[in-house]
N, C-alpha and C positions, 0 to 999 in steps of 0.2 A: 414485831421483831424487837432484840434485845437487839442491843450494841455493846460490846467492850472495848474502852481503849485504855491501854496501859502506857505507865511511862513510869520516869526514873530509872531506866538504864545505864549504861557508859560504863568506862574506862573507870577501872580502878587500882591500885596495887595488890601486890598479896598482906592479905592482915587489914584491911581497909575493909569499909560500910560500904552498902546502900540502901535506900528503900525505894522499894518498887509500889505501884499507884496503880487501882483498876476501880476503874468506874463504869458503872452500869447508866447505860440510858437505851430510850426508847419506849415503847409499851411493856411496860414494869406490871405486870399484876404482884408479882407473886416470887422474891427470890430463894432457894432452900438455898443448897451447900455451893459456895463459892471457893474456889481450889487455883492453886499455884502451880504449873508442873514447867518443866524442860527440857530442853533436849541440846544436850553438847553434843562436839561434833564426834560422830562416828556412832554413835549411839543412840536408842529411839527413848521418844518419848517420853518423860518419867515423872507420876506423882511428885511434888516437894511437900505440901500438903495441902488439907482443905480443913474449911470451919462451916460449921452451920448456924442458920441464923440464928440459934439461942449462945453461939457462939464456944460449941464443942471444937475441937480439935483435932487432928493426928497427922502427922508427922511420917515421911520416907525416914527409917532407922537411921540411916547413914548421914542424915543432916536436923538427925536433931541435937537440939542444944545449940546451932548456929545460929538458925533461921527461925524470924517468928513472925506466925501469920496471924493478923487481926483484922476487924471489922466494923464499920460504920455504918449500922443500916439504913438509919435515916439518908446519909449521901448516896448511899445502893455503892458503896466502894470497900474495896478488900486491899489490904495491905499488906507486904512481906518484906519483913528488917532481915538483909543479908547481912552478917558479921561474922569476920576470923576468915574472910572468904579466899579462896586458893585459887591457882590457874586452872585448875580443875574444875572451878563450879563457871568456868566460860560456857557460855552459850545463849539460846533464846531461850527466856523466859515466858510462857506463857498463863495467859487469865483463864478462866473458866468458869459458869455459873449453871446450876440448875434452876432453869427458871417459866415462867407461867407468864406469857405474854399476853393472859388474859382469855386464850381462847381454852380457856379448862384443862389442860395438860401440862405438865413440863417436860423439858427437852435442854440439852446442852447447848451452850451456846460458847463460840472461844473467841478470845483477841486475835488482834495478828500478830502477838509478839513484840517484847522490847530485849532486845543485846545485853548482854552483862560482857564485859573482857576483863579477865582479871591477870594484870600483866605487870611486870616492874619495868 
């Protein structure tokens, strides 16, 4: 089993940072594309982006140039610098990793989510 826990959530203003943390543990064989996505309220689920472990890219149209997603493979952790962020990117943010726990396959694995509220 893979585990994700994320963090660097909270309360911010509008036009205020953060950076968000997902760390991977557990039976790690193997991680490919590690991805950001969330869900504000009233609305489902949505890609922010993902990178893969040679550390390609891509980005949801509508929040690029805000938000950047990076990666640390040696720590098996993915990161995402929210910035210029509005009451509109409120919501849960969630991890996600495709990953090889060893037993010869990969499979998705998610966090439980960290809060962004972006409020004055």
């Amino acid at each position: 089993q893979v585990h994700l826990l994320e963090s660097g959530g909270g309360l911010v203003q509008p036009g205020g940072s953060l950076r968000l943390s997902c760390e991977a543990s557990g039976s790690i064989f193997s991680i490919r594309t590690m991805a950001w996505y969330r869900q504000v309220p009233g609305k489902q689920r949505e890609l922010v982006a993902r990178i893969t472990s040679g550390g390609s890219t891509n980005y949801a149209d509508s929040l690029k140039g805000r938000f950047t997603i990076s990666r640390d493979n040696a720590k098996n952790t993915v990161y995402m610098q929210l910035s210029s962020l509005k009451p509109e990117d409120t919501g849960v943010y969630y991890c996600a990793a495709d990953a090889d726990d060893g037993r010869g396959y990969y499979r998705a694995y998610w966090g439980q989510g960290t809060e962004v509220a972006v409020s004055s």
